[in-house]
N, C-alpha and C positions, 0 to 999 in steps of 0.2 A: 448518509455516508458512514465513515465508521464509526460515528460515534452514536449512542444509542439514543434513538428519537424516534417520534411516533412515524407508525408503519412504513415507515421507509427504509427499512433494515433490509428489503430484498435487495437482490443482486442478479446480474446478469450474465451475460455471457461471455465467455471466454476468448482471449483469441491465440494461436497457438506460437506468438512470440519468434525474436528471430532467428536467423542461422545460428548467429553467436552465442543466444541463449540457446540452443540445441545443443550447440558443441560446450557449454556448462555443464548440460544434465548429463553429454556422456564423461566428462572429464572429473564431473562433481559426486558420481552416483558407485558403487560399488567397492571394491576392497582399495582404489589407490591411494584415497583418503582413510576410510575404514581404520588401517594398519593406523596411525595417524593418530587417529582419535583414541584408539585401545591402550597406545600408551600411553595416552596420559591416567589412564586409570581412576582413581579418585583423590587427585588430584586437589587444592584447594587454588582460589585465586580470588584478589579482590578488584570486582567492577562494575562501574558505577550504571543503577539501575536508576535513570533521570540522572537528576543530580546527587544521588544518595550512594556511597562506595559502601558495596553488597560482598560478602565473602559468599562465595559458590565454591560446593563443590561440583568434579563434573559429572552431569546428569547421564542415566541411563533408563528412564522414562518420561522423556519430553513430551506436551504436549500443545501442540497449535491452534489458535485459534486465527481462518481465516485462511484465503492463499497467502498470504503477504508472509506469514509468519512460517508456515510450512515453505515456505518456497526458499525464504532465508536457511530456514534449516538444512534444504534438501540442496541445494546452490553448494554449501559448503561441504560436501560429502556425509552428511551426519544423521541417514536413514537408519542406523546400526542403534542412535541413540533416539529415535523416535516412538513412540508408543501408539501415537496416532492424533487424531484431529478429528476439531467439532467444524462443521462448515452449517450455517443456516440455510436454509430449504433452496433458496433462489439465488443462492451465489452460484456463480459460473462453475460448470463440472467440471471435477480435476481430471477427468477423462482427457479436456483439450488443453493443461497444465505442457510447459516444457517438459516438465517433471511427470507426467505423468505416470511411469513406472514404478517414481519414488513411492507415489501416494498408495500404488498398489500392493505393497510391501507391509504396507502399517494399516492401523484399521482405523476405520470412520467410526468415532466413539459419541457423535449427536450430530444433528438436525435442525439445531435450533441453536437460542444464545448462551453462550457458555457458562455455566454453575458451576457453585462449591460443589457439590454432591456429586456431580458426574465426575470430575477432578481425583477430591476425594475415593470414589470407586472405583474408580483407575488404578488404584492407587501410584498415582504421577511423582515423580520429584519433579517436576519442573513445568512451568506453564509461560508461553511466551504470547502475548495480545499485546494489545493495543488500551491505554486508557482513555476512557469512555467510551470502551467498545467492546472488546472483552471483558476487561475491569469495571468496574462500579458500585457505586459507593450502594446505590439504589437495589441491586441487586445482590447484595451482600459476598461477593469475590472480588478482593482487593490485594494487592502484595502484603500488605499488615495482615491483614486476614489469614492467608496463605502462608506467610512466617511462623504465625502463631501455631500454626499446625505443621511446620517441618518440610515445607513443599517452596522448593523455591521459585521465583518467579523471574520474567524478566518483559519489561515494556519497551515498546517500539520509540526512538527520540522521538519521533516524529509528535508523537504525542503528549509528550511529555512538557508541552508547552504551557498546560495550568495544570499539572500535576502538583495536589499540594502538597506542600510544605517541601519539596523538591524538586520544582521546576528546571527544566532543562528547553532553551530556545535553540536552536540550529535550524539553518534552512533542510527543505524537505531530502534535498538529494546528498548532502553532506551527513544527516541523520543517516539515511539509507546505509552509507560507507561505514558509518559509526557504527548502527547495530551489527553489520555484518563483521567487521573488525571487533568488538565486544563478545559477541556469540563466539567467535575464532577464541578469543583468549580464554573463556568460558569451556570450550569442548578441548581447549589444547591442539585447536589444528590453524595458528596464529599464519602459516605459513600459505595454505589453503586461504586463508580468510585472504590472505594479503594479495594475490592471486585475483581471486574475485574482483576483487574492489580496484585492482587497479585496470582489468577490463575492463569495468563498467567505465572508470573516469576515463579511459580511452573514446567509447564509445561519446560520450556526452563530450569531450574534447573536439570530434570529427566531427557532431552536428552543429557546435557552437561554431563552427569554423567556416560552416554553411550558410549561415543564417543570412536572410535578407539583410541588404543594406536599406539606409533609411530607415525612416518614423517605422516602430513597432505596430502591426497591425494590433487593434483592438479588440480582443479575444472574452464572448462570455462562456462563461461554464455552466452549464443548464444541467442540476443534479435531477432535481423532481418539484412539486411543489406547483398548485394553479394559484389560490389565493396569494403568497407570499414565495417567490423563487429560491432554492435551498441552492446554497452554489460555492466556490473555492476561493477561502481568503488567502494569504500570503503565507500560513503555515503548514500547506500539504501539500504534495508533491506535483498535480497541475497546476502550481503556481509556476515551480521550476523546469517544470515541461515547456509551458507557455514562453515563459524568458528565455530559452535558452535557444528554442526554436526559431526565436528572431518574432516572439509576438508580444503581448502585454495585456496579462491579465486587468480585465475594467476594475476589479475588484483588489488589485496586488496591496491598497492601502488600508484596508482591512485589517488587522494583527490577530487573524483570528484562525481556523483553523478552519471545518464546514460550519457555515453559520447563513439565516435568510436575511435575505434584501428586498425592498421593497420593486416593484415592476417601474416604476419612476425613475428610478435609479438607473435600471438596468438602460432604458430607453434614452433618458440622457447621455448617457455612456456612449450612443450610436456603434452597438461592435458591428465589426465588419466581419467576424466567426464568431459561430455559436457551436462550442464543443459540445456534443452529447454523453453526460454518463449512461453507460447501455449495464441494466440489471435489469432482474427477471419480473417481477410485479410490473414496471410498465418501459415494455421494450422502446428502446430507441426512436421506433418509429413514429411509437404514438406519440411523446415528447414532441417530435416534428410535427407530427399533425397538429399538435393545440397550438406550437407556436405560430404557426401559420395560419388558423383560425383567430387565432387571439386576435381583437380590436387591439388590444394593448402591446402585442408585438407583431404584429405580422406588416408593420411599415419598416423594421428595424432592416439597415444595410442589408446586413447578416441573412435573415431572413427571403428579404425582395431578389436577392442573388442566388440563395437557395446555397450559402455557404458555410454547408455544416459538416461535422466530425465527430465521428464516434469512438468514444472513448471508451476501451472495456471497463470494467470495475475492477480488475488485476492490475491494469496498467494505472487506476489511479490511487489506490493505495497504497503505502510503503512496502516498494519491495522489487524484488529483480527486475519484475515486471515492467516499472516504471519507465524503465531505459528503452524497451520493446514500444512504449505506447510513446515516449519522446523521436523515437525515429520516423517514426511513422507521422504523426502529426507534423513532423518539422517537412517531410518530402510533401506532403500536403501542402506547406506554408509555401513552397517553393512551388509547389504548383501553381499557387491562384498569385504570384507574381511573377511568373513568365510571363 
């Protein structure tokens, strides 16, 4: 998932999100914000990047790594301040993005996982990822890194869960409202920002108000992974997908963010859905093929009922998207309890 681990860094496909996020990208895209953002000019303000209060000034060559981060950016009108974006080979095309138009505006500056050097070349003020996914220690692009050279940064809460020496916990979809409120105070469009985020809590309001009655159905999240299953603990945003939909992640006691569990585990658990993350290295489908083959799962509920859900890789990282992949999933949930 997002954080950076052996080959499983692809990503899948896209889905094109809903009404609401359509009427974002045209409300969010072009001069109505634009105007907005220009005044604030360069501006200074201090905001806390994790748990660390960060003086920024505002940026006038952002760059994202991933939908999640472009999609924040482009959600709150602030294509004007983007420079462009690195997406890895197998993430979903920002062709089938809400935002699509936004993306075509700015340029695709890699391919692959984000560097100091590309950065650096860019010459960017400002880079917005995810820690241990964009950032890392391992691959030497970090916020300290990035300061030291004049380039400001900013990480997603979401992640910010064992960022060290400044951790920052928030559940996933309250995170989600925080960075886009943060980024708002950050470009000076606090107003915009406020806007956004109190749609989305609309949105997550009217499905929570949906949710099945009764015991939480028992929900796994199948990332990737044959020998040991790679799957979603309580700190990423199909956790708060899951609960809010009226289900219950097997895994929600986890404190952990993406992390693997043993197939024991998972089989005890007995879910009755198995979400699928759908990215590019191994679609959806085949996931479902091995679980079905599997001696080890293919007695499981979930399985025997053929009660499965695909979950883009947009909608399960931090980010607009999320809301798109919670509506959906939850009219699901209400399906297989009619």
């Amino acid at each position: 998932m997002p954080m950076t681990r052996p080959s499983t860094a692809a990503r899948g496909r896209a889905a094109l999100g809903s009404a609401l996020a359509a009427t974002l990208l045209l409300s969010g895209c072009g001069a109505e914000v634009d105007s907005d953002a220009e005044s604030a000019k360069s501006e200074k303000v201090t905001v806390n990047r994790c748990g660390e209060p960060v003086e920024y000034t505002t940026p006038k060559r952002a760059v994202a790594y991933e939908g999640g981060s472009a999609d924040k950016l482009f959600s709150l009108g602030l294509t004007d301040h983007v420079l462009g974006y690195v997406m890895p080979p197998a993430n979903p095309p920002v062709t089938e993005s809400p935002w699509a138009a936004e993306y075509a505006k700015v340029k695709m500056l890699g391919d692959d996982l984000l560097n100091k050097e590309l950065v650096v070349d860019a010459k960017a003020d400002f880079v917005v990822a995810g820690w241990n996914s964009g950032f890392s220690d391992q691959r030497g692009i970090t916020p300290e890194i990035l300061d030291k050279l004049g380039i400001q940064s900013f990480m997603h809460t979401e992640s910010c869960f064992n960022y060290p020496e400044y951790p920052e916990k928030i559940t996933p979809f309250k995170a989600l409202y925080s960075d886009l409120e943060r980024l708002g105070r950050i470009f000076g469009v606090e107003e915009r920002a406020k806007e956004v985020v109190n749609g989305l809590r609309k949105r997550v309001e009217a499905v929570a108000a949906k949710a099945p009655e009764g015991e939480p159905v028992p929900v796994f999240l199948y990332d990737s992974g044959t020998d040991q299953p790679f799957t979603a603990g309580s700190q990423v945003p199909p956790n708060d997908i899951i609960k809010t939909a009226g289900g219950r992640n097997i895994f929600d006691g986890l404190d952990q963010r993406w992390t693997q569990v043993s197939w024991e585990a998972v089989t005890e658990a007995e879910p009755e859905v198995v979400i699928i993350l759908d990215y590019g290295d191994r679609p959806a489908q085949e996931k479902i093929d091995f679980l079905k083959k599997s001696p080890r799962t293919g007695k499981l509920p979930a399985v025997e009922k053929n009660n499965f859900f695909v979950l883009d890789y947009n909608e399960g990282i931090s980010g607009p998207r999320n809301i798109d992949g919670l509506e959906k999933f939850a009219k699901y949930l209400r399906t297989l309890k009619a």
